[in-house]
N, C-alpha and C positions, 0 to 999 in steps of 0.2 A: 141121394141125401134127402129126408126128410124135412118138410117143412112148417109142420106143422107140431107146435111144440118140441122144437130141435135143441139141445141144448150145445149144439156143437157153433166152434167159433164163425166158420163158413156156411152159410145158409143160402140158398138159390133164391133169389127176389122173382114177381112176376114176370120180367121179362127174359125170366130164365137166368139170368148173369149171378154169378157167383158172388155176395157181400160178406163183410165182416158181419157178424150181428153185433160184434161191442170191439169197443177197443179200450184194453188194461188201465190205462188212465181217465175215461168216462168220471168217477169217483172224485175227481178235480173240481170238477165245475158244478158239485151238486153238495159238497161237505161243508161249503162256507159260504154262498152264494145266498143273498135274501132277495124276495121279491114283493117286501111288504109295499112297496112304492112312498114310502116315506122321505121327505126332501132331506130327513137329517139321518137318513140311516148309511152309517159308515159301511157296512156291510154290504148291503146295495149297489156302493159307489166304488169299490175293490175291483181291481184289473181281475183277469185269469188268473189263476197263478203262475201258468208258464210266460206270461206277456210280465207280470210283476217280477219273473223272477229275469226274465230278459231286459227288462226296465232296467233293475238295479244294476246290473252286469253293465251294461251301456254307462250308466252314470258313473259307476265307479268309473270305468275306462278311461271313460272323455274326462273325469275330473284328475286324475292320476295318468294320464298320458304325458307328460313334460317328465312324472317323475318315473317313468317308464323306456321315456328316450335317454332319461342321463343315468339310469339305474338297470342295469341288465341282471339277474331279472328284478322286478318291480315288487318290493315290499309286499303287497298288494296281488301278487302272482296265483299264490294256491287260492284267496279269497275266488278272483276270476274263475279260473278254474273248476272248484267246486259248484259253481253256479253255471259255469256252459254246461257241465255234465250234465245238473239235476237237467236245464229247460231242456236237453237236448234229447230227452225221453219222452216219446210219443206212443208206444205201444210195447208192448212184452208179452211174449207164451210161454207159458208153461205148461209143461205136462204131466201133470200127477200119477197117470196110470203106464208112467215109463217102468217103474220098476213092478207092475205087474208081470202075472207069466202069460201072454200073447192069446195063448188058448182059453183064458176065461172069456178075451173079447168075442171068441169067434162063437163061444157058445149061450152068451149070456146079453143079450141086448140092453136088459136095463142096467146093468155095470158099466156098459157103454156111455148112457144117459148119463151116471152118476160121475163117470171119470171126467165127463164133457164138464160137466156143471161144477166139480172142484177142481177143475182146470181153469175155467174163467175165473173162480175166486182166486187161486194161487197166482194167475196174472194180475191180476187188480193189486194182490195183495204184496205181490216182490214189484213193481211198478211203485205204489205207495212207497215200500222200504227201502228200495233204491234213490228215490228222490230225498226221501227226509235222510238218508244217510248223507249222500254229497252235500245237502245246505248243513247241515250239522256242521261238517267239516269246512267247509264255509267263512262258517259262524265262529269255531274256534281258531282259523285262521284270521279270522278280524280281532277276535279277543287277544291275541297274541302281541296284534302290532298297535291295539291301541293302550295311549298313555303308559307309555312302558316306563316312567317313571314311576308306576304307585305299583303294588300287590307284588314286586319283584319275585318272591319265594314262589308264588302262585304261579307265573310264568315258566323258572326253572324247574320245579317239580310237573310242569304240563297240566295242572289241574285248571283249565280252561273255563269249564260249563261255570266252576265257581267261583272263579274271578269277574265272569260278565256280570253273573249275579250280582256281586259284591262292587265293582263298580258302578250299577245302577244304583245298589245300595244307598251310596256315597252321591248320589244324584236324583235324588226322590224326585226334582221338580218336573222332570225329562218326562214322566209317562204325562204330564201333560200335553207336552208338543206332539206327541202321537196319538191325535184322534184314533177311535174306533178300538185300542187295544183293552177297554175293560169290555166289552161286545164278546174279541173274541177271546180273552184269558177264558173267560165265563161260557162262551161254547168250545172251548176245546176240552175245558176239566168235564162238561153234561157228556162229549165223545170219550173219553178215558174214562169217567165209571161207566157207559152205559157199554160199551165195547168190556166192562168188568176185566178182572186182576190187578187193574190199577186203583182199587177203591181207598185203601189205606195211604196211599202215597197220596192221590188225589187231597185227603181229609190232613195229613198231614203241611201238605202245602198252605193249605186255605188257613189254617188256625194260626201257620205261623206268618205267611207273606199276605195274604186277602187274596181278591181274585180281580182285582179291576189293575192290577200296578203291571210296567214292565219289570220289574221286580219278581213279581208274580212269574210273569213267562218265562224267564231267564231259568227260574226254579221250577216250574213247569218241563221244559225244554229240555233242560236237564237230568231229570227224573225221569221223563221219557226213553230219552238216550241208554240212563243206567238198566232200565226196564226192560229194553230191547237185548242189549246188550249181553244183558248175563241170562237170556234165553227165559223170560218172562213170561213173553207173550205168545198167541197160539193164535193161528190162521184163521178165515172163519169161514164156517158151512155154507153151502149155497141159501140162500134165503128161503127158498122154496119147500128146504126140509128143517130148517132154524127156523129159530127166531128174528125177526127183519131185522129191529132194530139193534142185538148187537151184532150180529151180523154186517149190518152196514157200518155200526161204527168200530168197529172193527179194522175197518179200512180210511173211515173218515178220520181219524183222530190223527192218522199221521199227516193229512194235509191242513188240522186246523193246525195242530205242534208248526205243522212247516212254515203257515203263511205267519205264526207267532216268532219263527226263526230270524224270517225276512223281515221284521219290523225292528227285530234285536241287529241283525247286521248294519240297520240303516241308524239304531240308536249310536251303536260301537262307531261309523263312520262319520255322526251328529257329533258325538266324541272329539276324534283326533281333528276335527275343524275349527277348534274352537278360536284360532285367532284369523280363520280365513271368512272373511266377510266381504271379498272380492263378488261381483253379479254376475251373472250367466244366465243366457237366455235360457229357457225353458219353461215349457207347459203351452204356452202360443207365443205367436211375434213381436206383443208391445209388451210382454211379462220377462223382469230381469230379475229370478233368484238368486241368494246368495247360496252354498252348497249345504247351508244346513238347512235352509227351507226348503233345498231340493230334497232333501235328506227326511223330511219332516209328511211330504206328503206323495213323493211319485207313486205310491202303490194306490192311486186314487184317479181314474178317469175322469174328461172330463166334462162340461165342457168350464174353465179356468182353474181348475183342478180344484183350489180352496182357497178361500179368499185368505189375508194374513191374520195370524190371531192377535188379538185382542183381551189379553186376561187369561185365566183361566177356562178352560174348556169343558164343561161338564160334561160327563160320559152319558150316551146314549142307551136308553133301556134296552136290553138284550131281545132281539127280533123271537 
């Protein structure tokens, strides 16, 4: 195996030993991640996403476990669920050049190189679609069980994405309690046009919801899904023969939609709490949350995660 400019998954390190050179989910920790070093940048201060998406998995549990020993199964069942799945993806292969005919490999070495290199994209890029499919699902699994006193038609006909929407609607004050979500409304819509086909949907959104609201994302979120869905969207080239940057976003946009996912589950579960103001330790040892201030900020390391708010929260200029 070649080492030097290899485009293959397994590459021989100096000591001879055989390494991955990437693993399908890399794209995680580089789509939303800021390193401006600013004390107020929300971005900054955001878990992994698979530790955030584990975070909320954990909290939902612990908080919904009493209604889990008297409820078999647990209201709350497929939300878990959808969320072990997504964190529980750590690497994917793909093989593009499966449905080739064998014989071009044997005679054509840079077909070789090119299958390697749209092999690594096609795993970054079903890695990506595989995780924002299960929090999706997730997500409309929270939309379903909360406040099932309002939007009732919305529930029986399953239109889920637009019920969340619409009961943030119906609660404009809420994108306040969630620092950092005008940050990323506003880089996930710069990954969706610049990854392009989603330009008009993108300019649609903006004109009628803004870009700083949960509101926003819910509608975001949504769009994306229908985008995916009805076979929209298109893979993308290895960067080396593209363009980088839609190329990268390409693959980035489903982890910004995602971690915009993860802030929507935690508003829908901010939601159905509204008369529990019971404390619970969390975040360190002398710190007693109630579960919607757990709700409000676990996706934020720490060290005391954040202090309680105070007013209104102005939104942070976009990193």
């Amino acid at each position: 195996m070649r080492d030097e400019k290899s485009y293959a998954k397994w590459v021989r390190g100096e000591n001879g030993h055989l390494t991955k050179r990437y693993h399908a989910i890399d794209p995680a920790e580089h789509a939303v991640v800021c390193t401006c070093g600013r004390d107020d940048c929300h971005r900054a201060r955001l878990l992994p996403l698979r530790e955030h998406i584990a975070e909320l998995y954990r909290v939902i549990r612990d908080i919904h476990e009493e209604e889990i020993a008297v409820c078999d199964p647990s209201r709350w069942e497929s939300v878990l669920y959808g969320l072990r799945m997504a964190a529980s993806i750590d690497d994917v292969e793909a093989d593009t050049g499966y449905v080739e005919d064998p014989m071009v490999f044997a005679l054509c070495e840079p077909t070789i190189d090119y299958e390697y290199g749209q092999s690594e994209m096609a795993s970054k890029y079903v890695a990506a679609a595989t995780i924002f499919n299960f929090l999706w699902q997730a997500y409309e699994a929270t939309v379903s069980e909360t406040a099932s006193d309002e939007l009732k038609r919305l529930i029986k006909e399953q239109r889920f994405g637009e019920r969340g929407r619409r009961l943030l609607e119906s609660r404009p004050e809420l994108s306040q309690r969630f620092r950092g979500v005008s940050d990323l409304v506003k880089l996930a819509l710069t990954h969706c046009r610049m990854g392009e086909l989603m330009t008009e949907r993108c300019e649609r959104i903006e004109q009628k919801y803004g870009s700083s609201t949960l509101v926003a994302a819910a509608e975001l979120a949504r769009e994306f899904r229908n985008f995916l869905f009805h076979g929209g969207d298109e893979s993308p080239g290895h960067e080396d023969w593209v363009d980088v940057a839609k190329s990268r976003c390409r693959i980035y946009r489903f982890y910004s939609v995602s971690v915009l996912i993860l802030y929507l589950i935690q508003a829908m579960a901010w939601i159905d709490h509204e008369s529990d103001d019971e404390r619970t330790e969390y975040g360190s040892e002398d710190e007693a949350l109630t579960p919607r201030e757990i709700f409000e900020r676990l996706q934020f390391k720490g060290p005391g995660i954040w202090p309680p708010l105070k007013g209104e929260m102005p939104a942070t200029a976009a990193c």
